[in-house]
N, C-alpha and C positions, 0 to 999 in steps of 0.2 A: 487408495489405502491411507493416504495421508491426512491427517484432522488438522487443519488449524482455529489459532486460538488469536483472537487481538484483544491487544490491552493499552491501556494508558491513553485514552478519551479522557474528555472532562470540558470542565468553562473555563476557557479563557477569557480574558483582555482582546482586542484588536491591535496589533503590534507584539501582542509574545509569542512563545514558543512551547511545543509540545512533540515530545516523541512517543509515536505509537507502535508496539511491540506487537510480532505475529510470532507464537510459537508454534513447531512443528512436532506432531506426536506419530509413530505407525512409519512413518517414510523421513528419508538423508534429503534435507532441505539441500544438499551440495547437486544432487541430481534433477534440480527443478529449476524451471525460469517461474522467478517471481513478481508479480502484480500488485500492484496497489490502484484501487478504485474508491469513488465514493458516489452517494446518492443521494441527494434533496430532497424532501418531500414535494412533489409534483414535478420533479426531473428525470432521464434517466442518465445509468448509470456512467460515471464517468473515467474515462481512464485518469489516473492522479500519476502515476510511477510507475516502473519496471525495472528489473535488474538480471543479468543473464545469470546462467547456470554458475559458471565462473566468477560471477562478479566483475568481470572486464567492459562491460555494457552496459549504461545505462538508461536510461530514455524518461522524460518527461512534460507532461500536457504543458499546454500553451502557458495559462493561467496559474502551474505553480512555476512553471523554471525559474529558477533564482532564490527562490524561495525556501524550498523543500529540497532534500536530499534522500535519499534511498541507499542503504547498505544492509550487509548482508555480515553474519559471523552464526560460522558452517560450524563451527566448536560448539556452541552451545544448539546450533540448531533455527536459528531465527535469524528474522528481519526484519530490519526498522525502517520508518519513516521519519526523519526529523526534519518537523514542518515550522519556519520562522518568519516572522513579520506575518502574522497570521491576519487575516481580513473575514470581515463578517460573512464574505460569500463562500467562504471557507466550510460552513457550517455543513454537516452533514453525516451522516452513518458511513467511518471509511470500513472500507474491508480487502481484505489480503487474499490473494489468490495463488494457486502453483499450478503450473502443468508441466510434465516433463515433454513431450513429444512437440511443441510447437516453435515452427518455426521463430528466432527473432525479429524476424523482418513483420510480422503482424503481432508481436506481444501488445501493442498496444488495444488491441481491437480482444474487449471483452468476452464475447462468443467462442472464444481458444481456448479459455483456460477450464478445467475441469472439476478441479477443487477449489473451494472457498468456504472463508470464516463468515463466521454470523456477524460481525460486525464490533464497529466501537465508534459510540456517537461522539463527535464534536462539534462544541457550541461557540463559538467567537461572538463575545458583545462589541458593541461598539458602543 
């Protein structure tokens, strides 16, 4: 039932920063574990982020920890990713994902989640 929407791609720099916005329409983003993945051209998809239903959990791939952050604000409906010291391998179409019904213990593994956004490409130059 749930549509999401991302927003806030674009070109950066190598070394700055960009937050990318998932809005929630149809369904209470507060009842969903949320996802964040992205995809390269000639890669597949990769897990970026997670954060649990609550917001008390969060989890992240190898390649951003440190990096990137993942929150969540259930008022307005959405979640973000704010991604920092950003690198060219960075680059890629991310996209946000919800399912309610999955365990945490496998949020990271793509094949869970139900719902997903079309996407929002980011570019890092170097």
């Amino acid at each position: 039932q749930v549509q999401l929407v991302e927003s806030g791609g674009g070109l950066v720099q190598a070394g700055g920063s960009l937050r990318l916005s998932c809005a929630a329409s149809g369904g209470t983003l507060s009842t969903y574990h949320m996802g964040w993945f992205r995809q390269a051209p000639g890669k597949d998809r990769e897990f970026v982020a997670a954060i649990s239903r609550t917001g008390a959990g969060t989890s992240y791939g190898d390649s951003v920890k440190g990096r990137f952050s993942v929150f969540r604000d259930d008022a307005k409906n959405m979640v973000f990713l704010q991604m920092s010291m950003l690198k060219a391998e960075d680059t890629a179409v991310y996209y946000c994902a919800a399912d309610r019904g999955l365990l945490w213990s496998v949020a990271t593994d793509r094949t869970r989640y139900d719902y997903w956004g079309q996407g929002t490409q980011v570019i890092v130059s170097s």
